[in-house]
C-alpha positions in Angstrom: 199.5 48.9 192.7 198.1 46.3 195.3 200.6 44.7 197.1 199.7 41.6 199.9 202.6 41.7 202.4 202.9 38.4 204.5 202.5 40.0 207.9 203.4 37.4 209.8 206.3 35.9 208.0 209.8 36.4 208.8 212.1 36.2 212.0 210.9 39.4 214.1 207.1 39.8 212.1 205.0 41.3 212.0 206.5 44.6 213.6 209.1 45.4 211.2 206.5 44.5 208.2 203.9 46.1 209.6 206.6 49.4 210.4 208.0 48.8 206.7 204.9 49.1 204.9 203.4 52.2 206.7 206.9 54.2 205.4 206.7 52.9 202.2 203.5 54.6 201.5 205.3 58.4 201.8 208.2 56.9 199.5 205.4 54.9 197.0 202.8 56.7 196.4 201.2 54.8 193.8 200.8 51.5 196.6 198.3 50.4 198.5 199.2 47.2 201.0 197.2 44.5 202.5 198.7 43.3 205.4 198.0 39.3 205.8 197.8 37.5 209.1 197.0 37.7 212.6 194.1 40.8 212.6 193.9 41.6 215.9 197.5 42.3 216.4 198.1 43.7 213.2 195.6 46.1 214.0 197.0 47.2 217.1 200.2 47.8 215.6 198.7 50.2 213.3 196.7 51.9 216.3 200.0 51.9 217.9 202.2 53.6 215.1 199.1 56.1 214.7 198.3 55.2 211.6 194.7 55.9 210.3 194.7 55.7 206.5 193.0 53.4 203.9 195.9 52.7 201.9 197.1 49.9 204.4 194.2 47.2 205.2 194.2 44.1 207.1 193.2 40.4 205.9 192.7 37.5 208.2 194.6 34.5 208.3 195.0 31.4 210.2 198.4 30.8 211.8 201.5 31.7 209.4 204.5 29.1 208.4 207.6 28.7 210.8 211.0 29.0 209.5 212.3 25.6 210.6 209.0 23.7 209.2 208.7 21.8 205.9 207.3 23.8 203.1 204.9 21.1 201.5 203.7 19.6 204.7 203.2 22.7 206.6 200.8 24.2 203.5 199.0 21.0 203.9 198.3 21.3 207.3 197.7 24.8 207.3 196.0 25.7 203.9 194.9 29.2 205.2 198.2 30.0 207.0 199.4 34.1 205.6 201.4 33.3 203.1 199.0 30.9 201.2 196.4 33.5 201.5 199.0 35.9 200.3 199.1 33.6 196.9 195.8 33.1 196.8 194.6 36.8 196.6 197.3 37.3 193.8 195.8 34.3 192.0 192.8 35.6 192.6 194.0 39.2 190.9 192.9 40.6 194.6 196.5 41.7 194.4 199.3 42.4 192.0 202.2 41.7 193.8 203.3 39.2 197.4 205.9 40.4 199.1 207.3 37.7 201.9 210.4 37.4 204.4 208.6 34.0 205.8 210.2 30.7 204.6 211.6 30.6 201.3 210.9 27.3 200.5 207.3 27.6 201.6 207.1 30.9 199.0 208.1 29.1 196.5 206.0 26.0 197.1 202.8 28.4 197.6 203.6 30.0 194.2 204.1 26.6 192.9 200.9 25.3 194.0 199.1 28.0 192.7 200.4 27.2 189.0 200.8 31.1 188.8 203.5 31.2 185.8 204.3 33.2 182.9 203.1 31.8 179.7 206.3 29.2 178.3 207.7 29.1 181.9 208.5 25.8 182.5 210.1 26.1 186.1 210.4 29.9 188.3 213.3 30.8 189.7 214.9 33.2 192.4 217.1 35.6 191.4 219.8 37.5 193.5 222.0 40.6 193.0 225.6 40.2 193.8 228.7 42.9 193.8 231.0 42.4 191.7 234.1 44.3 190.7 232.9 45.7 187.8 229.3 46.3 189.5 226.6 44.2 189.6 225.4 40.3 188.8 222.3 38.1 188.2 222.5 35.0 189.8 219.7 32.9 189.3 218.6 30.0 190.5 219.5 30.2 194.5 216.8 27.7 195.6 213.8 27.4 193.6 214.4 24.4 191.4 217.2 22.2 192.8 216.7 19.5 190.8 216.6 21.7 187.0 216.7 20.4 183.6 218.9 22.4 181.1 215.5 23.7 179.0 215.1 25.5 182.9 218.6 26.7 182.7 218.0 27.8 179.6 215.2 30.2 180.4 216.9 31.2 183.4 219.3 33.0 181.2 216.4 34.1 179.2 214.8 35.3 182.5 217.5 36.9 184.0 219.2 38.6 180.8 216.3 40.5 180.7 215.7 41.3 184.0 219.7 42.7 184.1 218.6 44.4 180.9 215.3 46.0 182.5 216.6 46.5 186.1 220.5 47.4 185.7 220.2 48.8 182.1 222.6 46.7 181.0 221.8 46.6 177.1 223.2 43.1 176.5 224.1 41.0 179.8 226.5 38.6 179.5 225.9 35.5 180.8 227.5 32.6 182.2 226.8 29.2 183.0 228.4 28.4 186.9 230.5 25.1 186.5 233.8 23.7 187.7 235.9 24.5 185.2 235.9 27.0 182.0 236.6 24.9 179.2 234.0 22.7 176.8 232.8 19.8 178.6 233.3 20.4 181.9 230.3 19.4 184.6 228.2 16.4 185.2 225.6 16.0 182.1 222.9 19.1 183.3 225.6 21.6 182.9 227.2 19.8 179.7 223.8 19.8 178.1 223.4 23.2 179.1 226.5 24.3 177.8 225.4 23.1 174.2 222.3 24.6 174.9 223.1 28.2 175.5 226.0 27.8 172.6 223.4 27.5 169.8 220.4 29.1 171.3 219.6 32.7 170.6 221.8 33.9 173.3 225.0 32.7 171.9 226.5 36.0 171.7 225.7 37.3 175.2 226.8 33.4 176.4 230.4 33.7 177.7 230.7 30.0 178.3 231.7 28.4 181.6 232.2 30.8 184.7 234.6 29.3 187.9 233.2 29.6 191.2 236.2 32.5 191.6 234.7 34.0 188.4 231.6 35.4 190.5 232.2 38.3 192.0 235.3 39.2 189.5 232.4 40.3 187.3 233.2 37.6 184.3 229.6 37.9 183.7 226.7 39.8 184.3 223.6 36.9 184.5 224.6 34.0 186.0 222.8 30.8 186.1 223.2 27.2 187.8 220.4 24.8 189.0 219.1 26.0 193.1 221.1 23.3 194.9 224.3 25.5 193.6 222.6 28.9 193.8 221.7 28.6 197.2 225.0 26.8 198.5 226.8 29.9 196.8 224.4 32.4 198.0 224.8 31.5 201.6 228.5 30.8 201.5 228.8 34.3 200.2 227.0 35.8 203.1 229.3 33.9 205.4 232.3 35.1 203.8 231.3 38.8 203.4 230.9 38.7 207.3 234.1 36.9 208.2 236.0 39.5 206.3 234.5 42.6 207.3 234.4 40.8 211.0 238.0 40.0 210.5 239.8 43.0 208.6 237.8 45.4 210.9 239.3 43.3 214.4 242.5 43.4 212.7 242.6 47.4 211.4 240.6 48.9 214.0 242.6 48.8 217.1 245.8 50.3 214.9 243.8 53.3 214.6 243.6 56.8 216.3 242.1 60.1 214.9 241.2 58.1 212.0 239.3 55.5 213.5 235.8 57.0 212.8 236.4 57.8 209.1 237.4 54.3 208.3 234.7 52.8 210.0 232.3 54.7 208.2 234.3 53.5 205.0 234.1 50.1 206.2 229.9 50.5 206.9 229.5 51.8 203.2 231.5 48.6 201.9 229.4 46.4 203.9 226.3 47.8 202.4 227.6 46.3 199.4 226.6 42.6 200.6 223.6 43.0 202.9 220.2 42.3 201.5 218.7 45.3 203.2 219.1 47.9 200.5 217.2 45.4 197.5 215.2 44.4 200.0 214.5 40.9 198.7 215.0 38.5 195.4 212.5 38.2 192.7 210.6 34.7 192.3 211.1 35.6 188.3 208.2 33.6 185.8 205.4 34.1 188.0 202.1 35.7 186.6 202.3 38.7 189.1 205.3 39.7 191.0 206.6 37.7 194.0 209.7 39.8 196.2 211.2 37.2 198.7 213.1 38.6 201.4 215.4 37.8 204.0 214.2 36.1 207.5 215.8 38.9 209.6 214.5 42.1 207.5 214.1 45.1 209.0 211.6 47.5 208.5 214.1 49.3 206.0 214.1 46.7 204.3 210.5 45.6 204.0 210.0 48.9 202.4 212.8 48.2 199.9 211.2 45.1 199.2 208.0 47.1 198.4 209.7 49.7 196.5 211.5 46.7 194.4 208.1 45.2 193.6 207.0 48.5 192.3 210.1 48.8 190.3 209.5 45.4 188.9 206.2 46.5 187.5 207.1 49.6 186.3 210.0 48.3 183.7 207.2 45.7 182.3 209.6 42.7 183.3 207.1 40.2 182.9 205.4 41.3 179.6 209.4 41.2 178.5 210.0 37.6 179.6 206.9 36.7 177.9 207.4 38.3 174.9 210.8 36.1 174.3 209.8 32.9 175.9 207.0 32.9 173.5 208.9 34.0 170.9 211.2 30.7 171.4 
């Protein structure tokens, strides 16, 4: 598998890509990685980790997208910038698989440019993995498409049923729509319309109607959709939250503590694991033609080679050829 990894992209690149992709090889054999952006220095970070192989390569590219710059305009102006190349090799089936932590909105807009979707995607979306009390969640969209129509929403169940399904092996995900309120009718019209939608599609008996924003991570459902205005809004108030609390319940427990002090923290370090992004690694762009993994500006090399293992995973449990097959099939 052939994986362009946008060197430069991301808060620290390119050392903890560049670090992330030489100790995924050991772990993922079956990779080879090409690492797009700034050659010279990408090439003396290999000659500095002592790394020598041909299963890493280097690809030249002009300047790479900031984090604080406008997606659209900063393509424009920099057409051959890493993480368009990054698109462009995987449009050009150089590649099988782009793998980013650069700006998200910029990934998305490259894929978008590109036209790169599944056959009967209308709109990609991003999809997250949350904890929940009874184990895992799909939430999908968290920024992708903030401005959805309900036929998006739609497939975004589609999408991400199957993705819980191939990923999770959970045989039949259920899925709710995120809205203020449980009952029939609640929401403005996208998530009324949606509502009806999902009620009389082929999903009706995996749809368990209208989940609460307190519904989330009590595990009412297992796929969970909503238009990327909401998705992200949730998504990063979540992140805030699961900091505050372990932040605040550590300050508050620690200091009453004695011979016990280290075993706790080490219980409070595997809770916390729960909610950081670096043991997925990164989100699937889900309803691209190929496989896009966007991961979080501050990744570590850890988890730049989850991100690669994820991408790997993602092609091994056919989750496109499965999207297809029931898009099409609708």
């Amino acid at each position: 598998m052939r994986i362009a990894l946008d060197a430069m992209g991301g808060d620290h690149a390119p050392e903890p890509n560049v670090h992330g992709a030489i100790a995924a090889l050991d772990l993922l054999p079956e990779i080879s990685v090409c690492l797009v952006g700034d050659r010279p220095r990408l090439e003396t970070l290999l000659s500095e980790a002592a790394y020598s192989g041909d299963r890493i390569t280097v690809h030249a590219a002009e300047g790479f997208i900031e984090m604080h710059e406008k997606p659209v305009e900063a393509l424009r102006k920099k057409p051959k910038c890493s993480l368009a190349v990054c698109w462009q090799m995987m449009a050009g089936k150089e590649v099988d698989a782009v793998v980013s932590a650069g700006n998200t909105g910029a990934v998305v807009a490259a894929g978008l440019r590109t036209r790169l979707f599944l056959k009967g995607v209308k709109r990609p979306g991003i999809a997250v993995t949350l904890p929940t009390l009874k184990g895992k969640s799909v939430l999908i969209d968290v920024g992708a498409n903030p401005q959805a129509r309900s036929e998006h929403l739609y497939q975004y169940a589609v999408m991400g049923s199957i993705y819980a399904k191939s990923i999770f092996k959970i045989d039949s995900p259920r899925i709710g729509l995120i809205n203020i309120g449980s009952e029939d009718g609640k929401g403005n019209e996208l998530y009324r319309e949606t509502h009806q939608l999902l009620t009389s599609s082929d999903l009706k008996d995996q749809y368990v109607g209208n989940v609460e924003g307190r519904g989330l991570y009590a595990g009412e459902a297992d796929v969970l959709i909503c238009e990327g205005f909401v998705g992200n809004v949730v998504l990063k108030t979540s992140e805030g939250i699961a900091d505050f609390l372990m932040k605040s319940i550590s300050e508050a427990i620690m200091p009453a503590l004695d011979a016990d002090r280290d075993k706790v923290m080490e219980a409070f370090k595997g809770l916390g694991k729960r909610f950081q992004y670096h043991g997925t690694g990164g989100a699937p762009l889900l309803g691209i033609d190929g496989i896009c993994i966007i991961c979080h500006g501050s990744s570590s090399a850890d988890a730049i080679t989850n991100a690669l293992r994820a991408a790997t995973n993602y092609e091994h449990q056919h989750v496109n050829e499965r999207i297809t097959a029931a898009l099409v099939r609708d």
